[in-house]
Backbone as CSV, one residue per row, in Angstrom:
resi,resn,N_x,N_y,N_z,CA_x,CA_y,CA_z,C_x,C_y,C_z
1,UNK,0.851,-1.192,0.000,0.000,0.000,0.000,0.885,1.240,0.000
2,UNK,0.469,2.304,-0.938,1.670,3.434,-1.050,1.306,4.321,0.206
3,UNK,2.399,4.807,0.862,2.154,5.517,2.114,2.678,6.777,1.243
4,UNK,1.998,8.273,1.716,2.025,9.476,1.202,3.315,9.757,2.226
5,UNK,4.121,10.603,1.476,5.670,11.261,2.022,5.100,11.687,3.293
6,UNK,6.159,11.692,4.968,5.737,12.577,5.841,5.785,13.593,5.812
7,UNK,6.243,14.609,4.989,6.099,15.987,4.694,4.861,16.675,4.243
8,UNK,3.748,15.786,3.332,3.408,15.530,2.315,1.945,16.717,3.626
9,UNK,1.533,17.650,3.312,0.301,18.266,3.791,-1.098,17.457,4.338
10,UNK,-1.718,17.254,5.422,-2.734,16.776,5.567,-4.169,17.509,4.393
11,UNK,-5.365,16.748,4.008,-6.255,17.162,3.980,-7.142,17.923,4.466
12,UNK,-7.500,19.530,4.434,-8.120,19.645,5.691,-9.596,19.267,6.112
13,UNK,-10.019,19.069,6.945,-11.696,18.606,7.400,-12.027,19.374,6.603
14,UNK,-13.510,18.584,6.200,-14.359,19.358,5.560,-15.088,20.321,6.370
15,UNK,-14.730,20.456,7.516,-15.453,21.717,8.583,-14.807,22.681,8.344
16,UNK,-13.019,22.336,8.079,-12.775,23.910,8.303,-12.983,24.427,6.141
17,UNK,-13.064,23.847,5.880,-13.486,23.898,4.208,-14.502,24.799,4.102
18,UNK,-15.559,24.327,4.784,-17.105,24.886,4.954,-16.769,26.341,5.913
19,UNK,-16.078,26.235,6.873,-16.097,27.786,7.534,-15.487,28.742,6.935
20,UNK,-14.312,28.499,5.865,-13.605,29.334,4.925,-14.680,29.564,4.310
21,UNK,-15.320,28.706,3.312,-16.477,29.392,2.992,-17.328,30.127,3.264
22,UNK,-17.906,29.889,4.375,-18.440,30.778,5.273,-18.257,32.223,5.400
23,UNK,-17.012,31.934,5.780,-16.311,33.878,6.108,-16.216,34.057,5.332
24,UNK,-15.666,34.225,3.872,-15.348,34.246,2.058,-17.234,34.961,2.467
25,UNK,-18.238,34.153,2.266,-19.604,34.841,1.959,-19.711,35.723,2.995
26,UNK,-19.110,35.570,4.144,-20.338,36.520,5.094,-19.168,38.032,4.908
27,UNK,-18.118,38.234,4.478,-17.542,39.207,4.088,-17.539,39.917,2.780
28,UNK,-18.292,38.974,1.711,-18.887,39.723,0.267,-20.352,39.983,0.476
29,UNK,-20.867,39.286,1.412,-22.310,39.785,2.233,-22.321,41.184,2.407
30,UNK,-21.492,41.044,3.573,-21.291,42.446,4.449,-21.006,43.909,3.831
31,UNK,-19.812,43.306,2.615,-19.444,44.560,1.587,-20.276,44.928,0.702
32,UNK,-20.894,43.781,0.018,-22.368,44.708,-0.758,-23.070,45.086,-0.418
33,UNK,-23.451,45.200,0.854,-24.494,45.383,1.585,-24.330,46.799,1.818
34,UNK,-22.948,47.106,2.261,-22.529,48.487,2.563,-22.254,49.413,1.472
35,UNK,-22.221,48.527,0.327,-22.220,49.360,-0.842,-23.561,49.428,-1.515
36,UNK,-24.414,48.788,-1.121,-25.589,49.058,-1.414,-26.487,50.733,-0.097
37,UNK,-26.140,49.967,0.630,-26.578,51.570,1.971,-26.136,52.318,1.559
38,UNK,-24.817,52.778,1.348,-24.014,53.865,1.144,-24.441,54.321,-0.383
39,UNK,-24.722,53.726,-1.268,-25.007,54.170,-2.956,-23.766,54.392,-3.227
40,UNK,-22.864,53.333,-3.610,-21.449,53.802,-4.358,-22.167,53.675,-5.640
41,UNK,-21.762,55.064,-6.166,-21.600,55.729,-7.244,-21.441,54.518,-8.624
42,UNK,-20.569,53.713,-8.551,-19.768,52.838,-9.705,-20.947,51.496,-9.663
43,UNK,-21.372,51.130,-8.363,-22.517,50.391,-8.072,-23.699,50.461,-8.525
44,UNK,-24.369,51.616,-8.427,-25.582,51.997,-8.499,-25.507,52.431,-10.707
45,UNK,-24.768,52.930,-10.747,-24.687,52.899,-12.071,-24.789,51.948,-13.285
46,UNK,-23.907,50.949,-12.463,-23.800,49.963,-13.271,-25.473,49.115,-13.153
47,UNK,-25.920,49.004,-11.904,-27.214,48.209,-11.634,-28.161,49.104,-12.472
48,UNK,-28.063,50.414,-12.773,-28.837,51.218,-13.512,-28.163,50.546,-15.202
49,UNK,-27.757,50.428,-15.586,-27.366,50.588,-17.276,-28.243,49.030,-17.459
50,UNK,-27.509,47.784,-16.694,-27.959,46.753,-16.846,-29.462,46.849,-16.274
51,UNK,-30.164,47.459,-15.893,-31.716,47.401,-15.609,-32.279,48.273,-16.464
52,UNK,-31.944,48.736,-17.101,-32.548,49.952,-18.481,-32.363,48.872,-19.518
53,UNK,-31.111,48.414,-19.485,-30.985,47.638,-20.973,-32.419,46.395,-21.328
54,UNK,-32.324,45.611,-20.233,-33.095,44.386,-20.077,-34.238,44.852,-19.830
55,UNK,-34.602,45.997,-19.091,-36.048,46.600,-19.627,-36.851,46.375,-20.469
56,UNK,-35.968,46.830,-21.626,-36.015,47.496,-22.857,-36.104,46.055,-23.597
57,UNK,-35.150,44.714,-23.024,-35.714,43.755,-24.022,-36.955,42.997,-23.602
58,UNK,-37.178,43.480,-22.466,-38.599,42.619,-22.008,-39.213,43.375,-22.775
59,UNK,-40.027,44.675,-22.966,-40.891,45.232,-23.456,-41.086,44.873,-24.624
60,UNK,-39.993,44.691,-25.716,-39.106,44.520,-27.042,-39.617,42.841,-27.074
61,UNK,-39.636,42.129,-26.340,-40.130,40.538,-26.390,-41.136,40.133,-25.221
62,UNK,-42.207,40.360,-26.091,-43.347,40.551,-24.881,-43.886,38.901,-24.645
63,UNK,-43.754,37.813,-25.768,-43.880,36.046,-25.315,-42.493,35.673,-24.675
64,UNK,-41.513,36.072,-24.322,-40.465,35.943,-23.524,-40.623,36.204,-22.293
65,UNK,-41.091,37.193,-22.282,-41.251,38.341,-20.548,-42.420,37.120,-20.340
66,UNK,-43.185,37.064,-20.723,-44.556,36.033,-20.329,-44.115,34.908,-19.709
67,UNK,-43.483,34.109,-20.413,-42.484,33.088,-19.785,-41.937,33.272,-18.566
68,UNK,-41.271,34.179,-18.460,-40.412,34.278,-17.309,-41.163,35.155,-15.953
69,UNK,-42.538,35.490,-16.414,-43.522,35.845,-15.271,-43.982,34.526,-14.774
70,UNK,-43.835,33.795,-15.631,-44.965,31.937,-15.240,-43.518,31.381,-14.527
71,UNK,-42.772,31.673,-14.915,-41.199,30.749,-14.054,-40.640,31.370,-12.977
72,UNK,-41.324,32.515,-12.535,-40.823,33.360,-11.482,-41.677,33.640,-10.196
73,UNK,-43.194,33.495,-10.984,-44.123,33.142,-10.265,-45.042,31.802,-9.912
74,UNK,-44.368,30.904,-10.243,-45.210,29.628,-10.422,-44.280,29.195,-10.064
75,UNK,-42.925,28.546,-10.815,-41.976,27.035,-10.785,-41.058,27.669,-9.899
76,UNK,-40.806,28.958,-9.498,-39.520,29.633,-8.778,-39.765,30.159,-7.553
77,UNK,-41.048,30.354,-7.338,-41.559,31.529,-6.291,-41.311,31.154,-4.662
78,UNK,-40.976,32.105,-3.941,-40.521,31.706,-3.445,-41.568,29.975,-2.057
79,UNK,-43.379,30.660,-2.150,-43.843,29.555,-1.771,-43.617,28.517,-2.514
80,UNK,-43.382,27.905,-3.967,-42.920,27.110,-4.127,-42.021,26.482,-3.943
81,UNK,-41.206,26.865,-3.710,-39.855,26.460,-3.022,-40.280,25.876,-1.357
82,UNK,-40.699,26.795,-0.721,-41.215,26.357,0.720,-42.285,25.003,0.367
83,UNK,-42.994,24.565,-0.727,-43.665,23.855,-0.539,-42.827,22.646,-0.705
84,UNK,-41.348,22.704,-1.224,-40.286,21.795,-1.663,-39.946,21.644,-0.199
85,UNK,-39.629,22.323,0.309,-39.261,22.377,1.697,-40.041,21.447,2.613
86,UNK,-41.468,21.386,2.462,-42.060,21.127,3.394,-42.396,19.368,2.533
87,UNK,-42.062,19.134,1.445,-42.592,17.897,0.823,-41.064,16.903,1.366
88,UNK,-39.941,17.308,1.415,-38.595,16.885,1.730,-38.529,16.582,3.720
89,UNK,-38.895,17.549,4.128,-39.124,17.413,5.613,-39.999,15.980,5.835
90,UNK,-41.133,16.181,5.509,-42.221,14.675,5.472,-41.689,13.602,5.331
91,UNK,-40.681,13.585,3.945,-39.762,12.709,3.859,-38.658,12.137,4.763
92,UNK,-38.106,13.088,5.477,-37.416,13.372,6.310,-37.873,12.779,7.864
93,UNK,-39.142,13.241,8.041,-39.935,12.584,9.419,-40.202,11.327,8.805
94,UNK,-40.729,10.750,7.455,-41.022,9.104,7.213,-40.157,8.009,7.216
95,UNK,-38.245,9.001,7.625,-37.370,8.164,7.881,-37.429,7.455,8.915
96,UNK,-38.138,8.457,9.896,-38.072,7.975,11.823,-36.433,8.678,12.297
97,UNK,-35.508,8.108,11.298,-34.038,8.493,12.284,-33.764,9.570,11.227
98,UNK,-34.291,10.535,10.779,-33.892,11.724,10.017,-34.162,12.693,10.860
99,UNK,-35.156,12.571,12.013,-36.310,13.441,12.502,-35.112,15.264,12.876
100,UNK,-33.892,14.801,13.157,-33.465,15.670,13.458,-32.950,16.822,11.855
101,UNK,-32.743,15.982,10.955,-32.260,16.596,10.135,-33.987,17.483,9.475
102,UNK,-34.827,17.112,9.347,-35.878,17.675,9.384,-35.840,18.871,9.592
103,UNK,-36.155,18.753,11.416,-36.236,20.027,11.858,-34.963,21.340,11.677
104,UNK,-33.941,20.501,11.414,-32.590,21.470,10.584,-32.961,21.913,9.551
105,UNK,-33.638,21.192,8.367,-33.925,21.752,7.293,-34.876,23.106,6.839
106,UNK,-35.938,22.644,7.984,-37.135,23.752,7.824,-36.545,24.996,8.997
107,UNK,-35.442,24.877,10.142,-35.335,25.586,10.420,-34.506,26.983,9.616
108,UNK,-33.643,26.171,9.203,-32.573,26.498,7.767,-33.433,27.487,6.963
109,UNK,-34.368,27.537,6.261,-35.557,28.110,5.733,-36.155,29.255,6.128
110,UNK,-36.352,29.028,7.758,-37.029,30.012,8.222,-35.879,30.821,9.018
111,UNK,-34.846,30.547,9.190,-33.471,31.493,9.536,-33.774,32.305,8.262
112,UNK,-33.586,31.923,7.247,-32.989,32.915,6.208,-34.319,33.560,5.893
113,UNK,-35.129,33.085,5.939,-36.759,33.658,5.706,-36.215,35.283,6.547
114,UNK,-36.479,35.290,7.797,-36.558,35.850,8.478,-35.002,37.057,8.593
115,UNK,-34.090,36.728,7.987,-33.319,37.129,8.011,-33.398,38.245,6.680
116,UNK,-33.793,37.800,5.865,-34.093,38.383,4.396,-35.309,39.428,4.853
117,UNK,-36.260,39.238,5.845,-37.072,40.347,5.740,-36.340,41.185,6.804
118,UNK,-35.591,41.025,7.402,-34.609,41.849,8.368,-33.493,42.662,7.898
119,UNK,-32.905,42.154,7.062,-32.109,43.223,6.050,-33.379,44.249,4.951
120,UNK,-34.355,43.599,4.380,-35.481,44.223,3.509,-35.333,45.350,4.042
121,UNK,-36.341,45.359,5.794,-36.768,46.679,6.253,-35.352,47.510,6.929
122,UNK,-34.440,47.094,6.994,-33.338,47.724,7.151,-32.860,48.478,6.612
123,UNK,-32.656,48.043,5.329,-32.191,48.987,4.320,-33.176,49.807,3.548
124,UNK,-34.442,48.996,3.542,-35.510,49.760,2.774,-35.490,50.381,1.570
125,UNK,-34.708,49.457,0.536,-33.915,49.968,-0.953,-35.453,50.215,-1.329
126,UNK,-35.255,51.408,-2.249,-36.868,50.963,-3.598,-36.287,49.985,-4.400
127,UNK,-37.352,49.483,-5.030,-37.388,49.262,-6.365,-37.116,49.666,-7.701
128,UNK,-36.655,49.335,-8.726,-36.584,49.804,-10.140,-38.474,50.506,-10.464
129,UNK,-38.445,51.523,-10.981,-40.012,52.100,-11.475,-39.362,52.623,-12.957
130,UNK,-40.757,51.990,-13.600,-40.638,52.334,-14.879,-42.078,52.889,-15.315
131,UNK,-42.430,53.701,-16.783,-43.144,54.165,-17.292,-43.649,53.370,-17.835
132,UNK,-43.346,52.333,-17.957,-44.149,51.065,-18.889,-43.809,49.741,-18.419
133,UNK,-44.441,49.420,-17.099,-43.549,48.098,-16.369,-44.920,46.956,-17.074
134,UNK,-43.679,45.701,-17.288,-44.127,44.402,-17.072,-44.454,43.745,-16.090
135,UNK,-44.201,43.767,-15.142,-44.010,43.098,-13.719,-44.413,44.342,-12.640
136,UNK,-45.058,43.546,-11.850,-44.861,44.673,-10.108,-44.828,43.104,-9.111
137,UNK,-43.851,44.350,-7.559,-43.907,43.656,-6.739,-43.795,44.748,-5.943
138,UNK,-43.514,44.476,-4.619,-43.500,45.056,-3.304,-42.253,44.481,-2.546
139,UNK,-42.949,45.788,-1.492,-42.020,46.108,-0.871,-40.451,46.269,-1.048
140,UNK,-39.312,46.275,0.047,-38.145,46.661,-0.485,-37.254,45.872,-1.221
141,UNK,-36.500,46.322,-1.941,-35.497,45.342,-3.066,-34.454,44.213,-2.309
142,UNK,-33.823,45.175,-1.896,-32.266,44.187,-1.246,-32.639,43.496,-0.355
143,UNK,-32.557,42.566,0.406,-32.206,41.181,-1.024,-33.072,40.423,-1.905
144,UNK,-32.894,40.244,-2.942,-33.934,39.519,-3.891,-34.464,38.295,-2.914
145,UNK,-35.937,38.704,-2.819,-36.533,37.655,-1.674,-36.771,36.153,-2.537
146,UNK,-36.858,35.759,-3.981,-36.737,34.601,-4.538,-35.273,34.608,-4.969
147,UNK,-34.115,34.824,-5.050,-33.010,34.334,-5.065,-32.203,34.079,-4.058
148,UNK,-32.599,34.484,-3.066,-31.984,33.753,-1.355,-32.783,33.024,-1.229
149,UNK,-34.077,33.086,-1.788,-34.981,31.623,-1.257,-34.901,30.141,-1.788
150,UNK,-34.517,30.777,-3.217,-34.397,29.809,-3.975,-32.787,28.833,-3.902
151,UNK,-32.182,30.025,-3.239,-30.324,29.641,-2.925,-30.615,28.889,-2.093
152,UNK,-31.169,29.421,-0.838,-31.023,28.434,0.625,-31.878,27.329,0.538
153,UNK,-33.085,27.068,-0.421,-33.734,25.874,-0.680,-32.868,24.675,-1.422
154,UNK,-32.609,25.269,-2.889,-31.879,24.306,-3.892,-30.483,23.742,-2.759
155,UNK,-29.428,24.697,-2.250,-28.318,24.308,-1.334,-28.747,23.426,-0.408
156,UNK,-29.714,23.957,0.326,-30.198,22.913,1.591,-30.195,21.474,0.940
157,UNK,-31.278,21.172,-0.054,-31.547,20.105,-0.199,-30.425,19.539,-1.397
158,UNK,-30.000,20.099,-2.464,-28.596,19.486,-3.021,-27.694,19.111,-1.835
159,UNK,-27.381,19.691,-0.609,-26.739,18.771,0.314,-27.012,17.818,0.756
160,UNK,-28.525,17.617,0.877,-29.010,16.397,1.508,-28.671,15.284,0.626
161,UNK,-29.345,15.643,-0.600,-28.928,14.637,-1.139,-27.564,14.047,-1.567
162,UNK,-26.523,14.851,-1.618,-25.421,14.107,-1.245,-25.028,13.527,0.006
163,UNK,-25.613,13.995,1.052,-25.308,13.598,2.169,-25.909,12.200,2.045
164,UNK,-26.601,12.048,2.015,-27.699,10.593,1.975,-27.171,9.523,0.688
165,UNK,-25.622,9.768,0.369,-26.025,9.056,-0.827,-26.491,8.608,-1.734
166,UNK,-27.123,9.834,-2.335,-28.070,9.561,-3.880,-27.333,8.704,-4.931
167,UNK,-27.812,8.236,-5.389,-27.073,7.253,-6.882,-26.553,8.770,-7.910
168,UNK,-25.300,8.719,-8.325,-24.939,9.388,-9.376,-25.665,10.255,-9.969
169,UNK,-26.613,9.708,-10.762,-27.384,10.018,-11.356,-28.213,11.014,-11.397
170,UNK,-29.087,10.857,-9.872,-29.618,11.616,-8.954,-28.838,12.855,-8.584
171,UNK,-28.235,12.667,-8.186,-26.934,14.017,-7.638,-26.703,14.672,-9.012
172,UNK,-26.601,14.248,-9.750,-26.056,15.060,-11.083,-27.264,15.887,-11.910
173,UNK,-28.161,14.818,-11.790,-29.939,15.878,-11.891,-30.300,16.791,-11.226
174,UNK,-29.918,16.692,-9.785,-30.567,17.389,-8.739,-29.639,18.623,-8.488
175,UNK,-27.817,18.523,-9.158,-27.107,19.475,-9.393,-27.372,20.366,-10.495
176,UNK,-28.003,20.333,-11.646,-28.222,20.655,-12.939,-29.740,21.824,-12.643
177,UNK,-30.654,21.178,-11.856,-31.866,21.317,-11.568,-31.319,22.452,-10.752
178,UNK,-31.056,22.354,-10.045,-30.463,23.839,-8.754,-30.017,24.968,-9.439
179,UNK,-29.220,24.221,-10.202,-28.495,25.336,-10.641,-29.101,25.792,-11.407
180,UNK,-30.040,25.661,-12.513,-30.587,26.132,-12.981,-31.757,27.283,-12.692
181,UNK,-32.276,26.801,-11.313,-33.033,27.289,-10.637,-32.812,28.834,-10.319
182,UNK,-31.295,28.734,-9.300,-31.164,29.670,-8.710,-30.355,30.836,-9.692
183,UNK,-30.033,30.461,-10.484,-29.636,31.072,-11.970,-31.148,31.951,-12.383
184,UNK,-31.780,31.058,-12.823,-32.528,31.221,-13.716,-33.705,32.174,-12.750
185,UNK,-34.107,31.903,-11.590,-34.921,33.163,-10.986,-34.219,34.471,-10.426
186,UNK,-33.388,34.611,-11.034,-32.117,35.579,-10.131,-32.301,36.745,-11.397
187,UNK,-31.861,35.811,-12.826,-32.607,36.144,-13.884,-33.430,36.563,-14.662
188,UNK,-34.823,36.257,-14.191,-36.021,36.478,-14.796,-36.339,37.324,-13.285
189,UNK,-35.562,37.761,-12.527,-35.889,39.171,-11.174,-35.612,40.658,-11.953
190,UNK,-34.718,40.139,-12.622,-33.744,41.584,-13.110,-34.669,41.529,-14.478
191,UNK,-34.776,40.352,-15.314,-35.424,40.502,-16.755,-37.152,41.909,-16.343
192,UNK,-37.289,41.165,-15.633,-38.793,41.513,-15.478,-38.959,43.443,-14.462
193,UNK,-37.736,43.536,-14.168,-37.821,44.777,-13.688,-38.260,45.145,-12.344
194,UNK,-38.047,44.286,-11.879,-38.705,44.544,-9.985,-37.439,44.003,-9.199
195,UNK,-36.438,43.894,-9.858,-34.936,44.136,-9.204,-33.999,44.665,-9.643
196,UNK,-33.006,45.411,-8.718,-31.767,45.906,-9.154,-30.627,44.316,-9.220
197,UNK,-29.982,44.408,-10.250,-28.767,43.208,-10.026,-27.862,43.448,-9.105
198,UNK,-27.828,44.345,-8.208,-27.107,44.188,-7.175,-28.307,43.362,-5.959
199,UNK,-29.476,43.448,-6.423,-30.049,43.130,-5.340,-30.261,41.375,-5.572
200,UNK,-30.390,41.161,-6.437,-30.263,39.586,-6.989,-28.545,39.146,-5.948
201,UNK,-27.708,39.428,-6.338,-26.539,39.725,-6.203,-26.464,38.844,-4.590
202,UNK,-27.161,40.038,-4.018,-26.881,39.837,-2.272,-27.819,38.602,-1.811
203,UNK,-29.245,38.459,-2.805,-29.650,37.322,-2.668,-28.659,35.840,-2.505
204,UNK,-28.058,36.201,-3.867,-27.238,34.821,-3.491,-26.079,34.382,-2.958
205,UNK,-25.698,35.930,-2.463,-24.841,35.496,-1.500,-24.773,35.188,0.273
206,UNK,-26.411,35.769,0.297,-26.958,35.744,1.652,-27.491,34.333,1.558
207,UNK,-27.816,33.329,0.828,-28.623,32.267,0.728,-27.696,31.386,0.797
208,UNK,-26.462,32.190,-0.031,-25.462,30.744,0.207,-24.584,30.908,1.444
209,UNK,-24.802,32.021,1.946,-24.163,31.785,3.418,-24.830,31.293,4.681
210,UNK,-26.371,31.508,4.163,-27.477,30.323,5.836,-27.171,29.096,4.998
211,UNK,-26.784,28.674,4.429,-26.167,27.099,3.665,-25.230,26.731,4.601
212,UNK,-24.457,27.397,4.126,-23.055,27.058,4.718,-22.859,27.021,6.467
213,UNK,-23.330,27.925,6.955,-23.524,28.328,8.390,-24.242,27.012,8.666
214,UNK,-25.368,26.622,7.969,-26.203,25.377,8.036,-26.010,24.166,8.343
215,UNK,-24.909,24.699,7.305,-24.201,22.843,7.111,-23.261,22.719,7.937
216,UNK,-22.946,23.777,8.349,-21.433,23.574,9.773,-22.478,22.998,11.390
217,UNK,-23.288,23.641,10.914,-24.336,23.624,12.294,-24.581,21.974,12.097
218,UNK,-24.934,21.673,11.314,-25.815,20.085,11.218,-24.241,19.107,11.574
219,UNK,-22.742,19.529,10.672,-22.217,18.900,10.872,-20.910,18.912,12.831
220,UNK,-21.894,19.630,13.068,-21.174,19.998,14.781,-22.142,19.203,15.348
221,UNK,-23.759,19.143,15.183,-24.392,19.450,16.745,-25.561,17.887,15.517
222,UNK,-25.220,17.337,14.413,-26.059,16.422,13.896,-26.095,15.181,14.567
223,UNK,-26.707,14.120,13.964,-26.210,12.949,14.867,-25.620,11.976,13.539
């Protein structure tokens, strides 16, 4: 059996892997966030050119924009996602010995739930307003409330299922599927005009940091 050189670097745990990650997000968190309060100049500009442009092609492709109102509000939203949430938990209690990861999961959910309307009224960004909108929504922008929802849902449960040993197959669908997801409603936020891309932005970096925080938590205090 080949023994690795004693010089040769250990692997590190996948805990301290996950907490680098961690700090990496909760410090590009923290900085957009402050560059969003503050209105840097180079920020706000740029979220302005790219939200005029894509305006302009929603209006310009009006069976496109349609689409991406039915995928933003139907297959993406954020109760849909919670109803993913709550169909995976069931699953989760029909194990008997999951029961704990369960209540991790839906708590996971409602951390960031709650956390997302806590930065909302904090910062209290407006919205993009236009003279000829496709889309309305409410209340405040930062953070895109379906792209942290959709982050901390698709992450939550793409972990599970690696955790649980999915067949290949599965994992590679359920990777494709996420990603697409949290792409694709982050996307059709900014297409449709009821977000700034900085505010998509902080969505997914706030979603992927109750992940990560998540997954350190389950893998300290799990059984």
């Amino acid at each position: 059996m080949h023994t690795p050189p004693v010089d040769s670097p250990p692997h590190p745990p996948d805990h301290r892997t996950t907490a680098l990650a961690a700090a990496v997000l909760a410090v590009a968190s923290v900085l957009l966030l402050i560059l969003v309060a503050a209105e840097w100049h180079p920020l706000i500009s740029l979220d302005g050119d790219i939200a005029r442009t894509t305006h302009r092609w929603a209006v310009d492709e009006p069976d496109l924009t349609h689409t991406f109102r039915i995928l933003t509000d139907w297959v993406w939203d954020p109760w849909t996602m919670r109803l993913l949430t709550a169909l995976v938990v069931v699953w989760l209690l029909w194990r008997r010995s999951a029961w704990w990861t369960a209540l991790w999961l839906a708590m996971t959910v409602a951390v960031g739930n709650v956390l997302q309307q806590s930065v909302k009224a904090a910062l209290d960004r407006p919205r993009p307003v236009w003279p000829d909108p496709v889309d309305s929504a409410h209340y405040a922008a930062y953070p895109s409330g379906h792209a942290m929802t959709a982050t901390i849902v698709c992450g939550s449960v793409l972990w599970l299922v690696h955790r649980y040993g999915a067949p290949r197959a599965l994992r590679r669908t359920a990777l494709w599927v996420a990603a697409i997801s949290v792409t694709g409603v982050g996307l059709t936020r900014i297409w449709l005009g009821v977000h700034w891309p900085s505010d998509v932005a902080g969505g997914w970096l706030l979603g992927a940091l109750v992940v990560t925080l998540a997954v350190l938590v389950h893998r300290r205090w799990g059984p």
